[in-house]
ROSE-4610 file (N, C-alpha, C; in Angstrom, 1 decimal, always signed):
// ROSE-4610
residu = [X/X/X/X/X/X/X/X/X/X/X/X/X/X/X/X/X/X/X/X/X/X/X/X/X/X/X/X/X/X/X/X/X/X/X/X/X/X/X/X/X/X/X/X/X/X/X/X/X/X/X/X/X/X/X/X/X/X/X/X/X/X/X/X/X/X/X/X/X/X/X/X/X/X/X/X/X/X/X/X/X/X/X/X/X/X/X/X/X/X/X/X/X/X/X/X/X/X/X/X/X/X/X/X/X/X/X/X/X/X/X/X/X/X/X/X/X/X/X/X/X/X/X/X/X/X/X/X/X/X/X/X/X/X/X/X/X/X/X/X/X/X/X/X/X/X/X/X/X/X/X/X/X/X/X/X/X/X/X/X/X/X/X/X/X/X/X/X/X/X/X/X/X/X/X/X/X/X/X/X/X/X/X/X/X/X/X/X/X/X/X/X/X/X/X/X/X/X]
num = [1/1/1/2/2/2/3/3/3/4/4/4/5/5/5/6/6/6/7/7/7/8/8/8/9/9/9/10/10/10/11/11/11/12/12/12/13/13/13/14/14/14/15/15/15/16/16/16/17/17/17/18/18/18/19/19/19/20/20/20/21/21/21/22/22/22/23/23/23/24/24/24/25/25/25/26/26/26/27/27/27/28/28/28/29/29/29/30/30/30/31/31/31/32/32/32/33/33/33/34/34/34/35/35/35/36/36/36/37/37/37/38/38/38/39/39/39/40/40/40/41/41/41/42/42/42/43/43/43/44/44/44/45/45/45/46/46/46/47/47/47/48/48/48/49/49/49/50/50/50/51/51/51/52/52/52/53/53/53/54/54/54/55/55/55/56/56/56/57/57/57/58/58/58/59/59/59/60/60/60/61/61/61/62/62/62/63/63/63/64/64/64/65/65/65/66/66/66]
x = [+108.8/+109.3/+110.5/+111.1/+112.6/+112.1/+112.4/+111.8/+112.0/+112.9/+113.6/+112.9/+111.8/+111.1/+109.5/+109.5/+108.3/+107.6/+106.1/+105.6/+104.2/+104.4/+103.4/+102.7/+100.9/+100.0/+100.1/+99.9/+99.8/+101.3/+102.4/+103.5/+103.2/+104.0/+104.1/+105.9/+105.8/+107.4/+108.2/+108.0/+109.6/+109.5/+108.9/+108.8/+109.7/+109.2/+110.1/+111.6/+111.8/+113.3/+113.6/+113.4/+114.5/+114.2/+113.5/+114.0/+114.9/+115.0/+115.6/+117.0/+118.0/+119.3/+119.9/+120.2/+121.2/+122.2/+123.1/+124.2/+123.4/+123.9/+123.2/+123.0/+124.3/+124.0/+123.0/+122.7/+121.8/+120.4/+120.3/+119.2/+118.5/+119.6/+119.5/+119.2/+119.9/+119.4/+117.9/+117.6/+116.5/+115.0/+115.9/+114.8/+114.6/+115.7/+115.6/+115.2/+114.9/+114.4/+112.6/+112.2/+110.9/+110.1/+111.3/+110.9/+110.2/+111.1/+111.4/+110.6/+110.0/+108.7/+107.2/+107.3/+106.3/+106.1/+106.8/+106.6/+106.5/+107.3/+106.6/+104.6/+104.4/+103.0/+102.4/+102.6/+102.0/+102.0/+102.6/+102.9/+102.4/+102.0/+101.2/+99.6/+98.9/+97.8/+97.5/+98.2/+98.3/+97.6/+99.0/+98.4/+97.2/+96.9/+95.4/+94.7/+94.5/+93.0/+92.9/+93.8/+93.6/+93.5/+93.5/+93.2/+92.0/+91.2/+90.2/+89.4/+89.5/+88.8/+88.7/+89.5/+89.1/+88.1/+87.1/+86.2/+86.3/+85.1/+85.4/+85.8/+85.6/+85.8/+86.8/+87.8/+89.3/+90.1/+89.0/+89.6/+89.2/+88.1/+87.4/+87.9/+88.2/+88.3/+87.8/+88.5/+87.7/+87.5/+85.8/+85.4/+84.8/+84.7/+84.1/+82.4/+81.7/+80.7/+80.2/+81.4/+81.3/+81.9]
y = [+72.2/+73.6/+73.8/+74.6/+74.8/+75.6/+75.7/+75.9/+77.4/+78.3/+79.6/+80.3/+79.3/+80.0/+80.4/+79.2/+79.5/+80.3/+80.8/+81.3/+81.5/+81.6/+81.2/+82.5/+82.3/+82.9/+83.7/+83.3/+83.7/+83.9/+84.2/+84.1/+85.9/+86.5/+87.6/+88.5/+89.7/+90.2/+90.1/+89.6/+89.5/+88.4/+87.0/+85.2/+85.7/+86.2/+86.3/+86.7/+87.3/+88.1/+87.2/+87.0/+86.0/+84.5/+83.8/+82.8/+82.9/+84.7/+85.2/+84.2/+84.1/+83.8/+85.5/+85.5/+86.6/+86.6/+87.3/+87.2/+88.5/+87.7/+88.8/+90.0/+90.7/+92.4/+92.8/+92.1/+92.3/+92.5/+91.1/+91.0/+92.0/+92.3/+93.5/+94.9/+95.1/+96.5/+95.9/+95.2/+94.8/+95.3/+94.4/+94.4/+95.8/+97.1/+98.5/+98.9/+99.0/+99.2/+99.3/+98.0/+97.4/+98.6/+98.6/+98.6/+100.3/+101.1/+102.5/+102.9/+102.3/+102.0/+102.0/+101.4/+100.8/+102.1/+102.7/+103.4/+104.9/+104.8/+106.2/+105.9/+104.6/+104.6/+104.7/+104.1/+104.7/+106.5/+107.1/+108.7/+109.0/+108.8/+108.8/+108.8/+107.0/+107.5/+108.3/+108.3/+109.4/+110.4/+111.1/+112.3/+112.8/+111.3/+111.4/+111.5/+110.7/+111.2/+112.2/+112.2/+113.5/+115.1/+115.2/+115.3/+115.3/+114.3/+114.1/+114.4/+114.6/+114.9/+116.5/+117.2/+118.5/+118.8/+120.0/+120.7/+120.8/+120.6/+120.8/+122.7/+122.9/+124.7/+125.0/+124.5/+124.6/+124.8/+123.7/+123.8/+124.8/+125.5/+126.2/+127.6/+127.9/+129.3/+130.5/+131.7/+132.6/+133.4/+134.0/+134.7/+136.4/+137.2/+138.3/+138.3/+137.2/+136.5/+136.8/+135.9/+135.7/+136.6]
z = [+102.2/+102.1/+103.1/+102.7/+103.8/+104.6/+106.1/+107.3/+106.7/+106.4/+106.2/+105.2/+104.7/+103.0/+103.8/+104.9/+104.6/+106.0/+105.1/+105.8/+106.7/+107.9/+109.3/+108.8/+108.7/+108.6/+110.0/+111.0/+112.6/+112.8/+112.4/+113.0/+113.2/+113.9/+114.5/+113.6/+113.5/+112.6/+113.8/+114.8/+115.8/+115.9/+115.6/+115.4/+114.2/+112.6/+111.6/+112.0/+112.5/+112.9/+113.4/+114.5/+114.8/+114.6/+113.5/+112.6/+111.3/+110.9/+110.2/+110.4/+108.9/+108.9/+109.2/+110.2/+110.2/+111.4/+111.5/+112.7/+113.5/+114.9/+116.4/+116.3/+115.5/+115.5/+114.1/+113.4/+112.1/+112.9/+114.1/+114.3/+114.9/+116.2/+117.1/+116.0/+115.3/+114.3/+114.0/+113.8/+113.0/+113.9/+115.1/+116.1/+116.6/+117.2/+117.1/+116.4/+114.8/+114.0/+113.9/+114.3/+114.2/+116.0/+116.6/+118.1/+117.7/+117.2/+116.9/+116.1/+115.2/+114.2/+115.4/+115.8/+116.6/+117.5/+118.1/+119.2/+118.2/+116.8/+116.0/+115.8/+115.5/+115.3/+116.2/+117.5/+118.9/+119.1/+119.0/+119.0/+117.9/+116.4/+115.8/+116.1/+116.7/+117.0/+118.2/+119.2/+120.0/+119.8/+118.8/+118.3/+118.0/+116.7/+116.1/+117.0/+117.7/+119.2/+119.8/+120.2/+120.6/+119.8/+118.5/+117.9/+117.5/+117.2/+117.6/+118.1/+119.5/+120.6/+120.7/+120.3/+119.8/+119.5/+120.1/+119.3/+117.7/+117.0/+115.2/+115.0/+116.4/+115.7/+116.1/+116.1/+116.6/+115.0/+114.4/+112.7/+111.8/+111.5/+111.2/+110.6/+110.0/+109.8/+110.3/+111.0/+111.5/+110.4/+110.5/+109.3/+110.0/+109.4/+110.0/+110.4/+110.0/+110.2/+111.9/+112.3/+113.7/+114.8]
């Protein structure tokens, strides 16, 4: 197999990137790209936990009930 086809079960998407064929500044967008992703899904679960960790009656609708 040609080194560029194939693919590492355990390789990591920044091992891919920079085995990628591409010129420096492709890489560099690539890698800002992946980095800017990563840090939206960190602020993501963030969110969710805390979130989370809220009381369930924070969600709840207020009714004349109560």
């Amino acid at each position: 197999m040609r080194r560029d086809t194939k693919v590492n079960a355990g390789s990591s998407i920044y091992e891919r990137i920079e085995d990628a064929r591409m010129t420096d500044s492709e890489r560099q967008v690539a890698l800002n790209a992946l980095r800017q992703a990563d840090l939206f899904v960190d602020a993501f679960i963030w969110i969710a936990k805390k979130i989370g960790r809220r009381p369930v009656r924070l969600f709840l609708k207020p009714s004349l009930k109560h």
